[in-house]
C-alpha atoms as a printed R data frame, in Angstrom:
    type eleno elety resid chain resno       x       y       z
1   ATOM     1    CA   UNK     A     1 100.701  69.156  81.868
2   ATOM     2    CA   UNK     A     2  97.440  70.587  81.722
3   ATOM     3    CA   UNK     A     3  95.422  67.673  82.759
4   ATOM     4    CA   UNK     A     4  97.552  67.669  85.933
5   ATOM     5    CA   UNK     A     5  96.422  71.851  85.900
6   ATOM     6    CA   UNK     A     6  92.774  70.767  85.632
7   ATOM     7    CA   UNK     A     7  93.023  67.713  88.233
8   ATOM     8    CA   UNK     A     8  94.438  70.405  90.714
9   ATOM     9    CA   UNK     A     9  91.836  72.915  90.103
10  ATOM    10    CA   UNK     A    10  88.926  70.161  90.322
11  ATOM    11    CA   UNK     A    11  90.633  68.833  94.137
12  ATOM    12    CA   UNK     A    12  90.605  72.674  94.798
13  ATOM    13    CA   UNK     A    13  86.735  73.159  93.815
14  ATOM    14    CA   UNK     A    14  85.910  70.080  95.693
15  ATOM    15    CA   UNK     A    15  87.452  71.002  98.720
16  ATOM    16    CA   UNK     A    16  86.032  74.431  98.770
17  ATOM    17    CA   UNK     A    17  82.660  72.910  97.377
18  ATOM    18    CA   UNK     A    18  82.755  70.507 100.367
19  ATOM    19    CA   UNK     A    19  83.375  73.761 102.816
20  ATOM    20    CA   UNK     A    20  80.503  75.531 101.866
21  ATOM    21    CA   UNK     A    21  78.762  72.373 102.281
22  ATOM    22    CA   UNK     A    22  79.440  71.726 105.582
23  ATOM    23    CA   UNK     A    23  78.969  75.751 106.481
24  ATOM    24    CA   UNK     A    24  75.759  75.595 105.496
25  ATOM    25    CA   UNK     A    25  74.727  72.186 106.598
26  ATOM    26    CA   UNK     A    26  77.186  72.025 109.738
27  ATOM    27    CA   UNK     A    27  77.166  68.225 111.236
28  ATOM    28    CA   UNK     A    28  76.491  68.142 114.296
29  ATOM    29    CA   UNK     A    29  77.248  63.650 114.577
30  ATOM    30    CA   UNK     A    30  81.386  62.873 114.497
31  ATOM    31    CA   UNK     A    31  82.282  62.971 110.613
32  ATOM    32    CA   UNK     A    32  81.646  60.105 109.194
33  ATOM    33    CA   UNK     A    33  84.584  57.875 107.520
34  ATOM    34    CA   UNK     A    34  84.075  58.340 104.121
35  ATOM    35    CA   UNK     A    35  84.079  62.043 104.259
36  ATOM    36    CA   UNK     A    36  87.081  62.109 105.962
37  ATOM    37    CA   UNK     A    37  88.658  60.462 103.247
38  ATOM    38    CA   UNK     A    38  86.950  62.025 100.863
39  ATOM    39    CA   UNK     A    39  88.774  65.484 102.040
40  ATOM    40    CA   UNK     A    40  91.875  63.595 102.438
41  ATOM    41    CA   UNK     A    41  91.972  62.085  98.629
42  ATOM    42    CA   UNK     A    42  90.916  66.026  97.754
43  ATOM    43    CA   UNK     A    43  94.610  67.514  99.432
44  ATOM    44    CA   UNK     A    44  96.508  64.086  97.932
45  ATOM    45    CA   UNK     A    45  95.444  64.909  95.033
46  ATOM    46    CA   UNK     A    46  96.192  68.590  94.953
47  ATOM    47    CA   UNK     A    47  99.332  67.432  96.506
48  ATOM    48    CA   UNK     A    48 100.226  64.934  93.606
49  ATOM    49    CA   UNK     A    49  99.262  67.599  91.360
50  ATOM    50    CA   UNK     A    50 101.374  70.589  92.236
51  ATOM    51    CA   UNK     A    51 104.486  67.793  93.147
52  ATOM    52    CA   UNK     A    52 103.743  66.686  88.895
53  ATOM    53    CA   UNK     A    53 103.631  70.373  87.749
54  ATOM    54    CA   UNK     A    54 106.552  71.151  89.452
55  ATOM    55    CA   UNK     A    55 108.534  67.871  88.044
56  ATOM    56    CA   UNK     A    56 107.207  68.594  84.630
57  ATOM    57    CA   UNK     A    57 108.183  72.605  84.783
58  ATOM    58    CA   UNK     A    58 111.489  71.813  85.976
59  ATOM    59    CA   UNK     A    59 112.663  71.082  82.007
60  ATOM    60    CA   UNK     A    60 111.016  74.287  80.892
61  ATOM    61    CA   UNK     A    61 112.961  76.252  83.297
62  ATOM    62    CA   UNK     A    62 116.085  74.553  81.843
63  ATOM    63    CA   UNK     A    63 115.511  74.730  78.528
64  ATOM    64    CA   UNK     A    64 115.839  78.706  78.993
65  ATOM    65    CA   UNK     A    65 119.395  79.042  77.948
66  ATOM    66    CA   UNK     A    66 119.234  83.085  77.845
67  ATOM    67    CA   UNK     A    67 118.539  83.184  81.844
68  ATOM    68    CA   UNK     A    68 120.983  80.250  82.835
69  ATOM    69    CA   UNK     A    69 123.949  82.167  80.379
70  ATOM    70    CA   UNK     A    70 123.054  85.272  82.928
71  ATOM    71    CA   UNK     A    71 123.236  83.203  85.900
72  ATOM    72    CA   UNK     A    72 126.349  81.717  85.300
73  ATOM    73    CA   UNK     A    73 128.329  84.871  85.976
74  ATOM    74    CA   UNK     A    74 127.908  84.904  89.609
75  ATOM    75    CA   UNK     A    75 130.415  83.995  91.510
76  ATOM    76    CA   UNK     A    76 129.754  81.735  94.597
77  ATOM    77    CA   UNK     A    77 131.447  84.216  96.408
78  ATOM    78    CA   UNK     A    78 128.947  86.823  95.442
79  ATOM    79    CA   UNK     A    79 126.185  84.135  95.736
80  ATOM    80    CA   UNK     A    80 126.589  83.341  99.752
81  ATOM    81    CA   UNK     A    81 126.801  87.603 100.074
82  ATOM    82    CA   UNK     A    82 123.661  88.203  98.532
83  ATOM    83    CA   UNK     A    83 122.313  85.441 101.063
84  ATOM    84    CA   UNK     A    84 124.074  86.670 103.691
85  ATOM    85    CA   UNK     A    85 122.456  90.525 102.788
86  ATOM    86    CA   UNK     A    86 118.830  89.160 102.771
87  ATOM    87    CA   UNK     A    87 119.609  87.198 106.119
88  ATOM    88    CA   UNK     A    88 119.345  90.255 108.250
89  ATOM    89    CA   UNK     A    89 115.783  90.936 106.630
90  ATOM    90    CA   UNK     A    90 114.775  87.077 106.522
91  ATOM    91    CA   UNK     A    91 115.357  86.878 110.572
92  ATOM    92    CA   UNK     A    92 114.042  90.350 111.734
93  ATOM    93    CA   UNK     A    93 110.703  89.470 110.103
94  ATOM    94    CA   UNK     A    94 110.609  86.441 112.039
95  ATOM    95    CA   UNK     A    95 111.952  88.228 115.008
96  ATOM    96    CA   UNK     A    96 109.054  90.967 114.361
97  ATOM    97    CA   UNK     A    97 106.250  88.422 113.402
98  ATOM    98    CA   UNK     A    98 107.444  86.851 116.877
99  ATOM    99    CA   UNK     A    99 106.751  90.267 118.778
100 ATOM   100    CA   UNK     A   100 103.737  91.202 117.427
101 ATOM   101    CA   UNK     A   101 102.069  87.844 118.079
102 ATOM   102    CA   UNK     A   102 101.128  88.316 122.037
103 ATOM   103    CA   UNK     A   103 101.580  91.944 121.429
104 ATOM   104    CA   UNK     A   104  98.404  92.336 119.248
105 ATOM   105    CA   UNK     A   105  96.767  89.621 121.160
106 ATOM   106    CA   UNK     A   106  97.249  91.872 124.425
107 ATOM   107    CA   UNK     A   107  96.453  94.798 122.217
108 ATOM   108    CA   UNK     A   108  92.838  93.869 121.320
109 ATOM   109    CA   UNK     A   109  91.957  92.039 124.609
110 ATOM   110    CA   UNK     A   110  92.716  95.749 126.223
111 ATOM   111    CA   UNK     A   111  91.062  97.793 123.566
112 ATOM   112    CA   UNK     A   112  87.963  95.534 124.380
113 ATOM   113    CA   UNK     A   113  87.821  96.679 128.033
114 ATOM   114    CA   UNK     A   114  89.424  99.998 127.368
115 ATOM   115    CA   UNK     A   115  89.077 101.561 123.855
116 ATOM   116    CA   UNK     A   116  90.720 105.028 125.149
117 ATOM   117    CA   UNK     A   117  94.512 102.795 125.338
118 ATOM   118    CA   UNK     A   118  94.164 102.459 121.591
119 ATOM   119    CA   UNK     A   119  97.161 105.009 120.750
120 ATOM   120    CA   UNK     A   120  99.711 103.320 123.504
121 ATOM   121    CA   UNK     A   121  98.539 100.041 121.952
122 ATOM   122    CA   UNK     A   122  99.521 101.176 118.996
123 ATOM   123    CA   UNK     A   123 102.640 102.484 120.325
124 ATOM   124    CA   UNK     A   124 103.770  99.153 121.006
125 ATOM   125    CA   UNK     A   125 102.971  97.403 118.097
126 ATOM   126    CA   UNK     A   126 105.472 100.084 116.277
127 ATOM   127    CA   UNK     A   127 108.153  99.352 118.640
128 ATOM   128    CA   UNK     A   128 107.830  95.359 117.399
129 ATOM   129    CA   UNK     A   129 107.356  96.341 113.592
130 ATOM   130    CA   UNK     A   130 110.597  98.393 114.155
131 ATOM   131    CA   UNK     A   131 112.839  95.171 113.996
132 ATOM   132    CA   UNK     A   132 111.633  94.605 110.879
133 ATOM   133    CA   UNK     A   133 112.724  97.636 109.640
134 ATOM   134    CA   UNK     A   134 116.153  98.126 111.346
135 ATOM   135    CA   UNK     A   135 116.556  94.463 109.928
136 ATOM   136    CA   UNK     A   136 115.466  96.184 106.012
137 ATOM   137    CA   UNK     A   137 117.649  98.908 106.751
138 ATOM   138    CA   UNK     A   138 120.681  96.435 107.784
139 ATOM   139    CA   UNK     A   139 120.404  94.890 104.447
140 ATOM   140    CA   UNK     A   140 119.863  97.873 102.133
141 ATOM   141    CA   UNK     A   141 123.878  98.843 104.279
142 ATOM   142    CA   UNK     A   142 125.354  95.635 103.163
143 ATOM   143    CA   UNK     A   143 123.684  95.202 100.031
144 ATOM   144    CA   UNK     A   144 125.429  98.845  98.857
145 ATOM   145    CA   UNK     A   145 128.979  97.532 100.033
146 ATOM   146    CA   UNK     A   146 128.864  94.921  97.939
């Protein structure tokens, strides 16, 4: 296992050897071939590597009898509630994250031409975090009638 911990840190020094590379030398011809593949072996590789670690920690996990005895004593009934109490959360972030997205982009485009509307800006970006909250606050309700 740890030569597939060192191949994955060696792809991940390449590629971030081969960025500062290229920020400091910038190319200003069309890539050539073999450095496109070069960066594309790099992510395989990484990809290979964390697909190997996780394979190979998957029978560590298992062996852990102590946490799998614990486990055991939920219910599948209680197992799809405490999914369906972090689903409120889960889809208000996304809901939020969805908001704030043009919001902020709007935001700093009008703070560039007017930085006095900085407050109401900030108004609105509240309003759109605010889902996220009512959607914490939905699931801290369910998750104490359970």
């Amino acid at each position: 296992m740890s030569w597939l911990i060192a191949l994955m840190g060696l792809s991940v020094v390449a590629t971030i050897g081969a960025g500062f590379w290229l920020e400091i030398k910038p190319r200003r011809m069309p890539t050539p071939a073999w450095l496109k593949g070069g960066m594309l072996a790099n992510v395989m590789l990484f990809g290979m590597g964390m697909a190997g670690a996780m394979l190979l920690g998957i029978g560590d996990v298992m062996a852990a009898e102590q946490v799998a005895g614990a486990a055991a004593e939920i219910s599948l009934g209680q197992g799809l509630a405490l999914l369906g109490v972090g689903l409120p959360t889960g889809l208000a972030a996304i809901g939020a994250a969805i908001a704030l997205g043009p919001i902020g982009s709007a935001s700093l485009a009008v703070i560039a031409e007017k930085p006095e509307m900085f407050g109401r800006t900030l108004i609105y970006m509240g309003l759109a975090e605010g889902i996220a909250i009512y959607g914490l606050v939905m699931s801290i309700l369910l998750l104490g009638k359970l």
